[in-house]
C-alpha positions in Angstrom: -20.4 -165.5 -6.3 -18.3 -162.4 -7.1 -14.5 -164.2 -7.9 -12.9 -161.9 -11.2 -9.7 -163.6 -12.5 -9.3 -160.3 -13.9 -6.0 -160.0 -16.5 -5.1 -157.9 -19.1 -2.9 -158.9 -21.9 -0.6 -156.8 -23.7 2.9 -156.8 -26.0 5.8 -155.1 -26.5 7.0 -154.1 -30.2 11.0 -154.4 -31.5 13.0 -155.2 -33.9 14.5 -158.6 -32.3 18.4 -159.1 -33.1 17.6 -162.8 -32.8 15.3 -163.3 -35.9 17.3 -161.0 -38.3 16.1 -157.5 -36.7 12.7 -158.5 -37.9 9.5 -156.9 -36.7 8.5 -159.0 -33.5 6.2 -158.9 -30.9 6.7 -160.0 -27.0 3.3 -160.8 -24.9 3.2 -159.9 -21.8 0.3 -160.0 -18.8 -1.0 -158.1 -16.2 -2.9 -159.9 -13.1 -5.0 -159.3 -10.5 -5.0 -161.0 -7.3 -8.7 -162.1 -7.0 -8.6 -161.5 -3.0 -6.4 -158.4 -2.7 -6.3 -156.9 -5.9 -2.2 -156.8 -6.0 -1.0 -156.7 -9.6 1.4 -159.0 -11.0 3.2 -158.9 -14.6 3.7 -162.5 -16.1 5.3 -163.5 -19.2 6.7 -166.2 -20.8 10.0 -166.8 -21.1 12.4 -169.8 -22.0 14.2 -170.7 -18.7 16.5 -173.1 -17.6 17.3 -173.2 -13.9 21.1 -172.4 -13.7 22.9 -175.3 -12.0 22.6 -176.1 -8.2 26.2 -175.3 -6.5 28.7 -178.1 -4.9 26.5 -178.8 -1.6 29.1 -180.5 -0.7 31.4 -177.3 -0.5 28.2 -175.5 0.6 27.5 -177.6 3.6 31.5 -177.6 4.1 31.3 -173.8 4.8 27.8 -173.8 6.9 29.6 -176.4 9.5 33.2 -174.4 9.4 30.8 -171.5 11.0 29.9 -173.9 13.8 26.1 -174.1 12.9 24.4 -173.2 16.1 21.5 -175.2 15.2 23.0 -179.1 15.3 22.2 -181.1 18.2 25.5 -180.9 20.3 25.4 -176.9 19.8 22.0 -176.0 20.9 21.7 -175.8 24.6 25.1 -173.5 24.8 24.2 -171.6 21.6 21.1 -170.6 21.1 18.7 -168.3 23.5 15.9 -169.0 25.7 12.8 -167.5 26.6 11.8 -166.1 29.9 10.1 -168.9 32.0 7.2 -166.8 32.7 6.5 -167.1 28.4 7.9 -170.5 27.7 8.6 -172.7 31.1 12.6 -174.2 30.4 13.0 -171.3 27.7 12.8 -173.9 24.7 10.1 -175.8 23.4 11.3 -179.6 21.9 9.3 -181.4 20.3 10.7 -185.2 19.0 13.7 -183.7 17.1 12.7 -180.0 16.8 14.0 -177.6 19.5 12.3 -173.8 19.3 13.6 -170.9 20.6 13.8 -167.1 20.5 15.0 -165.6 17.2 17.9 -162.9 17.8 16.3 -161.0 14.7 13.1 -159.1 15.9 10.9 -159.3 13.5 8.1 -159.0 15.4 7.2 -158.9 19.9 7.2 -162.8 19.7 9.6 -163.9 17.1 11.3 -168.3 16.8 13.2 -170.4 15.7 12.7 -174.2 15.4 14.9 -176.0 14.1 13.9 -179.6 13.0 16.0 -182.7 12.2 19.3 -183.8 13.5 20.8 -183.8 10.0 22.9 -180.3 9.0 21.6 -180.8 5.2 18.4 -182.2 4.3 18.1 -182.2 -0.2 14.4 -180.6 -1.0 13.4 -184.3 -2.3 14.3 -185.4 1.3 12.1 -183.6 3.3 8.6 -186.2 4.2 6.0 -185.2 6.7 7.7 -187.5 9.5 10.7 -185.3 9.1 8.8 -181.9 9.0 5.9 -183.0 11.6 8.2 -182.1 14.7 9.1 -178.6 13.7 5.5 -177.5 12.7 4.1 -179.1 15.8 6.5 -177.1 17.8 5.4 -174.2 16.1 1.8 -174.8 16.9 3.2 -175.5 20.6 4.5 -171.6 20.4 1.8 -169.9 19.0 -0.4 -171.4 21.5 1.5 -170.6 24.4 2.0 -167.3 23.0 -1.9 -167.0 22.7 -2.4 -167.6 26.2 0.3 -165.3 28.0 -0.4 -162.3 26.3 -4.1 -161.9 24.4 -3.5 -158.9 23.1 -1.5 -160.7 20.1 -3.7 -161.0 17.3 -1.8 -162.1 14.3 0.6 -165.7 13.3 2.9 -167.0 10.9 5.0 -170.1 10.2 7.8 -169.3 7.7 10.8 -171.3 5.8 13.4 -169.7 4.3 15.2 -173.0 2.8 18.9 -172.5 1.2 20.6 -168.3 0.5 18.3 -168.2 -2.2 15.9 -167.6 0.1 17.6 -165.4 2.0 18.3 -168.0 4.6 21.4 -167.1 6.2 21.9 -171.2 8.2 21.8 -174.3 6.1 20.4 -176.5 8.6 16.5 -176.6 8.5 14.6 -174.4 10.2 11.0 -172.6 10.5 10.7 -169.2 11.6 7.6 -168.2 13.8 6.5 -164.5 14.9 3.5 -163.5 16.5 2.5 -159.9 17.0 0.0 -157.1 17.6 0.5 -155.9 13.6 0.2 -157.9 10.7 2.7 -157.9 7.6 1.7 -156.1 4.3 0.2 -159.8 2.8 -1.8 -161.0 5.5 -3.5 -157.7 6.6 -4.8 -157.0 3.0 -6.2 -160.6 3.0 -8.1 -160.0 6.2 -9.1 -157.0 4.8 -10.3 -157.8 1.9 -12.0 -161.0 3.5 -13.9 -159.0 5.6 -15.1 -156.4 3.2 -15.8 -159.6 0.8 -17.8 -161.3 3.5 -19.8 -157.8 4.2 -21.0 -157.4 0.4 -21.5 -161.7 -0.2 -22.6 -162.9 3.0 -20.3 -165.9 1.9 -16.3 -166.3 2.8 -14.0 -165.0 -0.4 -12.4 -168.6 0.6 -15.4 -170.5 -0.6 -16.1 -169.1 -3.5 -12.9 -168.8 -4.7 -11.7 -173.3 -4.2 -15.3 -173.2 -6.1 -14.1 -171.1 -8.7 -10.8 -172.3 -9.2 -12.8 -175.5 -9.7 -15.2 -174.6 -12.3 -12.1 -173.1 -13.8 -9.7 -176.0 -14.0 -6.9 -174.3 -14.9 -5.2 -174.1 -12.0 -6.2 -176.2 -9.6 -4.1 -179.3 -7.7 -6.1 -181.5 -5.3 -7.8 -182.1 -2.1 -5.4 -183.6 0.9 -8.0 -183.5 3.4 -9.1 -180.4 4.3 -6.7 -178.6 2.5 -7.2 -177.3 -0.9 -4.2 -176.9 -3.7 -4.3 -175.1 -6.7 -1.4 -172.7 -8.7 -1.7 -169.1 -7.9 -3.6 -167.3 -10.1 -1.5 -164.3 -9.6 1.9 -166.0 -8.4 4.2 -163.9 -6.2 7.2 -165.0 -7.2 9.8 -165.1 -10.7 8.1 -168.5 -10.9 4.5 -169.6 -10.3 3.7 -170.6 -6.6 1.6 -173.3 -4.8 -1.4 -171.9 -2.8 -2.7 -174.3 0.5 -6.0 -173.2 1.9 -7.1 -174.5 5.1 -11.0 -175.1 4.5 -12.5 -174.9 8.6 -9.3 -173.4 10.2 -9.5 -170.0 11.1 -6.5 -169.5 13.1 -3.1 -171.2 13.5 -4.4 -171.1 17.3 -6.6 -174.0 16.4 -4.6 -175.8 14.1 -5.6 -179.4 13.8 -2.9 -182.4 13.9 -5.6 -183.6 11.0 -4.8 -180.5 9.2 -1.2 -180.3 9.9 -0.8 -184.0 8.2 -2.9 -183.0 5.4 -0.5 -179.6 4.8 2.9 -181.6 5.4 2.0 -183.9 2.7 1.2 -181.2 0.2 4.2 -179.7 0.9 6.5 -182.5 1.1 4.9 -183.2 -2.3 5.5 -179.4 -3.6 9.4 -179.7 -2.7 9.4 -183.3 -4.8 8.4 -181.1 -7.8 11.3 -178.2 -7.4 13.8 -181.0 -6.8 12.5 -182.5 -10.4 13.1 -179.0 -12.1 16.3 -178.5 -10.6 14.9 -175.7 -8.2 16.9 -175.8 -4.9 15.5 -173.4 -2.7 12.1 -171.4 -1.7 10.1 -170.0 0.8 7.0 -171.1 2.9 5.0 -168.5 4.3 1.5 -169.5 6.7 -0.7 -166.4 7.4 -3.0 -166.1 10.7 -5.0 -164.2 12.5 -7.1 -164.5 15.6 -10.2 -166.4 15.2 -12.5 -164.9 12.6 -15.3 -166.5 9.9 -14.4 -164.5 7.1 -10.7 -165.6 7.4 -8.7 -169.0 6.7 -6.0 -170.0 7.2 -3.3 -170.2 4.6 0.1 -171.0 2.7 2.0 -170.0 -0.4 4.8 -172.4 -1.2 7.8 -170.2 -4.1 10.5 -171.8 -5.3 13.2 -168.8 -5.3 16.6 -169.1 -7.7 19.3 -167.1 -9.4 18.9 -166.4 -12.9 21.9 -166.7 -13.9 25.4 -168.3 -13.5 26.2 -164.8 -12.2 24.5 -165.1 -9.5 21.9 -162.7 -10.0 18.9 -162.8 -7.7 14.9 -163.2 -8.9 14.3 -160.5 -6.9 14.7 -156.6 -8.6 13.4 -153.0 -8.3 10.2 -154.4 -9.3 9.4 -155.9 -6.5 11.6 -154.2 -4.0 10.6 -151.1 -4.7 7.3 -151.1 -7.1 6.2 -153.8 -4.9 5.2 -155.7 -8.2 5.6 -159.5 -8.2 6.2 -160.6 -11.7 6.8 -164.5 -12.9 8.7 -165.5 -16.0 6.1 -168.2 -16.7 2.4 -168.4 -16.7 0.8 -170.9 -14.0 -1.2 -172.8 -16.1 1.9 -174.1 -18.2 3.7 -175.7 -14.7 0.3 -177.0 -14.3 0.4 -180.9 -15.5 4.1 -181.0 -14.2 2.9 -179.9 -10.8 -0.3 -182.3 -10.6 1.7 -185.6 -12.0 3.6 -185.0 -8.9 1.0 -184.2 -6.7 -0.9 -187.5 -7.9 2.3 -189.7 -7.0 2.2 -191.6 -4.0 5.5 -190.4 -1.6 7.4 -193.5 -1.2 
């Protein structure tokens, strides 16, 4: 087994103006992603989420810009698809309605909206509200699979509240399917396969073994999904890893594994509701069918920093491409397992 959590700790030196100009020192790490090798600063800093905004005044807004995405709205508002790729132009599924996004982030890029209500809090959201949207998802990538083979690579993605970067308020996945991966999943299928070529044994193994033995980090089983804190987190604070133990490809997505994922998450969004965290982003990475690859998910909880208004994200990571969290994982730890370990009622 060849898993390094591989970090290197270091401090900074001043004279800090809040202990009387005396000589202090500020700790500081830098991480390695055990799969991709991606650095990542962490530190650990005394935060307080700044507080969440008037949703009522917030939702207010959203509706006065005629949300295209409610139920009376979507059949004269939103696009459809050519029959020959999606026969009606929309897929609906229960309460979630899919359909092309006007954004083209890729050949193959959705929408799907899921739940009649306009505002859903994150402590709302149970798998019986979510089930529709990722099923219709699934229906997509599926379909999308079949009509044109040459399409290799899927993702499910949730940009909840402007934190985000989500532009609607109303709920809502985004799905794209293309020919050429995105920076994160093409270094994991990369680096899986070279992994694979030197062990003889999945990176994925190996590492929900290690994380394991560790017991730092790690969550819990939900049937075949694995949880654990990111060793290396991607964003200002530590994110939620799912891994998919059997499922190669969103292609073959299991309803078994799909339940198992929805009540992670739902259990994920329970604990940023507790802390006061508002908004985030889901991103699930796929390729065609492969065994060195596995399906998976990162789960970040995205905020402002401060009652200015100023984003998490910076230079560092715009431009350096270097995530960096304001907290280490293994402190949100205990908070994120007591949750994990309740029962959703």
């Amino acid at each position: 087994m060849s898993i390094s959590f591989l970090k290197i700790k270091d401090q900074m030196r001043l004279k800090n103006p809040f202990k009387d100009f005396s000589m202090d020192e500020i700790p500081f790490e830098i991480r390695y992603d055990p799969l991709t090798g991606q650095s990542t600063r962490i530190f650990d800093l005394p935060y307080r989420p700044v507080a969440r905004p008037d949703f009522h005044e917030l939702i207010r807004k959203s509706k006065e810009m005629n949300c295209p995405f409610c139920p009376e709205s979507i059949e004269t508002a939103t696009p459809l698809y050519p029959e020959e790729i999606i026969p009606g132009g929309r897929i609906h599924e229960g309460e979630a309605w899919l359909f092309p996004n006007l954004l083209p982030l890729d050949r193959y890029a959705a929408v799907c909206i899921f739940g009649k209500d306009h505002f859903i809090g994150p402590a709302g959201f149970s798998p019986d509200i979510m089930r529709d949207g990722f099923t219709a998802a699934r229906t997509f990538i599926k379909c999308i699979s079949r009509h044109d083979p040459g399409v290799r690579f899927f993702n499910i993605n949730w940009n909840y509240m402007p934190p985000s970067g989500s532009s609607m308020i109303h709920p809502h996945l985004q799905v794209n399917c293309g020919q050429v991966p995105t920076y994160q999943p093409r270094m994991q299928m990369a680096c899986s396969q070279e992994y694979f070529l030197k062990n003889g044994r999945t990176f994925w193994e190996d590492y929900m073994d290690a994380e394991k033995g560790s017991g730092q980090r790690i969550l819990t089983d939900i049937g075949s999904t694995f949880w654990t804190m990111s060793f290396a987190p991607q964003g200002a604070l530590p994110d939620i890893w799912c891994i998919f133990r059997g499922c190669r490809s969103l292609v073959e997505w299991k309803d078994e594994e799909r339940d198992a994922f929805l009540e992670g998450l739902t259990a994920a969004l329970r604990y940023f509701d507790q802390e006061g965290l508002y908004s985030f982003n889901v991103s699930m990475f796929s390729g065609g069918e492969n065994d060195h690859h596995r399906v998976n998910a990162r789960i970040t909880p995205r905020l402002l920093l401060r009652e200015i208004g100023n984003s998490d994200q910076t230079y560092y990571q715009v431009l350096h491409r270097e995530p960096s969290s304001i907290r280490p994982p293994e402190s949100v730890r205990e908070k994120v397992l007591t949750v994990f370990m309740r029962p959703h009622s």
